[in-house]
N, C-alpha and C positions, 0 to 999 in steps of 0.2 A: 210221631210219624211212624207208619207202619216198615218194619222193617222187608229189607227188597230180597228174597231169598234169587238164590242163581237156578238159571231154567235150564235145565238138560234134556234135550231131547233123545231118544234112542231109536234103533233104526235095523232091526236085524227079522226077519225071517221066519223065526221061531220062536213060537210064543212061551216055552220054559226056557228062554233065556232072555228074551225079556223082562218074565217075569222075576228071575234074579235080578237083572240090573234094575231093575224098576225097583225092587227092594232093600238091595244097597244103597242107593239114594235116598230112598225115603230114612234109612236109619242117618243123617246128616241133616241136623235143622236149617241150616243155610241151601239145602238144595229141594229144584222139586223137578221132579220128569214133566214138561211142560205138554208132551206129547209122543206120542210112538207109531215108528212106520213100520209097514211090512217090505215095500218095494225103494228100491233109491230112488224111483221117482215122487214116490210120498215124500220121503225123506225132504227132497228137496223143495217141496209146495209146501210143507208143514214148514219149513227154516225162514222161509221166505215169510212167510202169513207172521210166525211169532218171533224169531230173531233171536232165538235160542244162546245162551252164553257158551254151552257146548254141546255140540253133534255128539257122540258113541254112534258110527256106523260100522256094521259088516262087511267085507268087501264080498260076500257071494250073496250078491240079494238078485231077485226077479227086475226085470226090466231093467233097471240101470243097478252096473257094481256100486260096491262103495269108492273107488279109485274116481269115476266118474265122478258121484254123487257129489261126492268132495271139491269135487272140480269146478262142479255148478254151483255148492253153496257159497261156497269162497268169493267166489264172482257175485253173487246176489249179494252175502251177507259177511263181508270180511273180519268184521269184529266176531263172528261166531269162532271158537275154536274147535278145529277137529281132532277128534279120538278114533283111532281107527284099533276097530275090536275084533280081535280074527283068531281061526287056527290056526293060521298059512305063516312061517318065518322064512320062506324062500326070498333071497337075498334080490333078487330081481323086483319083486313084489314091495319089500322094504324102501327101497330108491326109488319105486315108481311113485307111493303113498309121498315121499316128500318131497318129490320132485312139483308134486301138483300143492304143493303148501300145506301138507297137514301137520297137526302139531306134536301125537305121539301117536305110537303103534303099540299094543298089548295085547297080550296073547291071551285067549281066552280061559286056557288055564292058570291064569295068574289071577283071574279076576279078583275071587275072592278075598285074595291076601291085597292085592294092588291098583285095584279099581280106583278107590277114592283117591287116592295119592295121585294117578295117574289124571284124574280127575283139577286137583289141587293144583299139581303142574301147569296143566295148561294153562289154567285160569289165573297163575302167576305170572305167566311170558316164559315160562319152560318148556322145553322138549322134554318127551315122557317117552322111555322103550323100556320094553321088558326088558330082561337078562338076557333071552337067548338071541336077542332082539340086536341087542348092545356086542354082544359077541361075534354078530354077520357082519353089523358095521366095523366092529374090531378087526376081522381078520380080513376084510377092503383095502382097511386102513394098511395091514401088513403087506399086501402087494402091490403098496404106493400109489394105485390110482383106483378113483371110484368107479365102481363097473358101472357099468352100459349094459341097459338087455339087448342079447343078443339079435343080431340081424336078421330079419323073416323076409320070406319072398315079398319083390313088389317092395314102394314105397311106406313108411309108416302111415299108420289111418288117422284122421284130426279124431278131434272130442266129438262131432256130431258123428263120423262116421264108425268109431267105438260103440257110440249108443244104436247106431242102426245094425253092426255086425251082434251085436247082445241081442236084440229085438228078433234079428232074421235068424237066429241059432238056436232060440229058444223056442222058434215055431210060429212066430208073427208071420202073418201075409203082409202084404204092402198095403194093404186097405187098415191093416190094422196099427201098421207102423207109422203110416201116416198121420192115423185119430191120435197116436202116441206121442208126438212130436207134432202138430197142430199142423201139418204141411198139407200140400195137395197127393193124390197119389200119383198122378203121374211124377211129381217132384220126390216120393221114394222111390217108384220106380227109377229114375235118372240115377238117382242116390245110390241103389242097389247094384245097377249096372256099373257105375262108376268104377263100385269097391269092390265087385269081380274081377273086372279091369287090373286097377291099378294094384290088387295083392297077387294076379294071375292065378286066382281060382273058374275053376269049372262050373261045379256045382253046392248046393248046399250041403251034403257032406264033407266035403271041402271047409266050406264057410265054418261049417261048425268046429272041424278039427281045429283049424286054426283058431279060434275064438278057445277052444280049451287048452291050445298050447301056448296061449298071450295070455293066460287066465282071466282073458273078457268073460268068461264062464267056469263053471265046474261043469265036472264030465259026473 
C-alpha cells in the first residue's frame, strides 16, 4: 500500500517566498505542497477542492487576508490545520489569528530554523508560536487578562463585511465585488452602504484608513 504523504497547501503573495516554503517541504518525505495560492480567496477554493492537512497562509494577501481565509477554511474544512505565516507580531493580530481557530502563528523570520516543527505541531493536535510570538502572549498573560482589540468607530463588521471592506480598500467597484462574492450588485451595493453606515465613514478614504488601522489591509 502506497504510503499517504501529508498535503500542505501554501498561500502567500509572493512568489520567492513560496518558493522557499515550497522547498522546505519538499526536503520532508512525508510532506508535499499539494497546491499554492496567491489571493485568500484561492486559498480558500484550492482548501475546499483538495482538503489539505495543513494551510501556511499570510495574513496580507489580495482579496481576502489570511485572518479571513482562515476563517472560511475552518468552516469548509475543519480537519485542515491552520499556519498562519506572517511578518506582523502585533499582539492584536495574535488573538485575532486564534480567536478564529487557527493553530499556530510563525514569523517569517523563523521560517527557516522553524517551519517544519511548526509544521509537526499542528499536525500533532499542537499550538505552534514562534518565540516573539510566545512573548506577546506572555506579557497578556502578566496583566492578567487577555486583550481585546481595541474599540473603533460604529459597531464591529461580521466576516462577510470584512471581506467587502478588503475588496472596496483595495479598489474593487461593486460590479466587481459582487462577481467576488457571487452576489447581485445591487446586494453589494446595500452591503456597502451598510458598512458606511454602521462604522460612520464618509468616504472611501475613510474606508481604506480604517481597513489599514484593523490591518483588514496593509498600507
Amino acid at each position: 500500500m502506497a504510503h499517504v504523504k501529508k498535503k500542505i497547501l501554501i498561500a502567500d503573495d509572493h512568489e520567492i517566498v513560496r518558493h522557499g516554503v515550497r522547498n522546505l517541504i519538499a526536503s520532508v518525505s512525508d510532506y508535499e505542497c499539494c497546491a499554492e495560492a496567491t489571493t485568500g480567496r484561492d486559498a480558500v477554493r484550492l482548501a475546499q477542492e483538495l482538503r489539505p492537512d495543513v494551510a501556511i497562509l499570510d495574513i496580507s494577501m489580495p482579496e481576502l487576508n489570511g485572518i479571513e481565509a482562515a476563517r472560511q477554511i475552518l468552516k469548509l474544512c475543519p480537519q485542515t490545520k491552520i499556519l498562519i505565516f506572517t511578518v506582523h507580531d502585533a499582539e492584536r493580530l495574535v488573538y485575532e489569528v486564534f480567536s478564529v481557530g487557527a493553530h499556530g502563528y510563525i514569523l517569517k523570520s523563523d521560517a527557516g530554523r522553524h517551519l517544519l516543527s511548526a509544521i509537526e505541531s499542528v499536525l500533532d493536535g499542537r499550538h505552534y508560536f514562534s518565540s516573539q510570538v510566545s512573548e506577546v502572549l506572555f506579557e497578556s498573560f502578566q496583566k492578567k487578562d487577555m486583550p481585546h482589540a481595541p474599540a473603533e468607530e460604529g459597531s464591529k463588521p461580521t466576516s462577510r463585511e470584512r471581506e467587502i471592506i478588503q475588496l472596496l480598500a483595495e479598489g474593487s467597484s461593486n460590479k466587481e465585488v459582487a462577481s467576488a462574492l457571487g452576489i447581485s450588485v445591487k446586494t453589494a451595493e446595500t452591503h456597502r452602504a451598510t458598512i458606511m453606515r454602521k462604522l460612520g465613514l464618509h468616504s472611501i478614504g475613510e474606508l481604506v484608513r480604517y481597513a489599514i488601522r484593523n490591518q483588514i489591509i496593509q498600507a
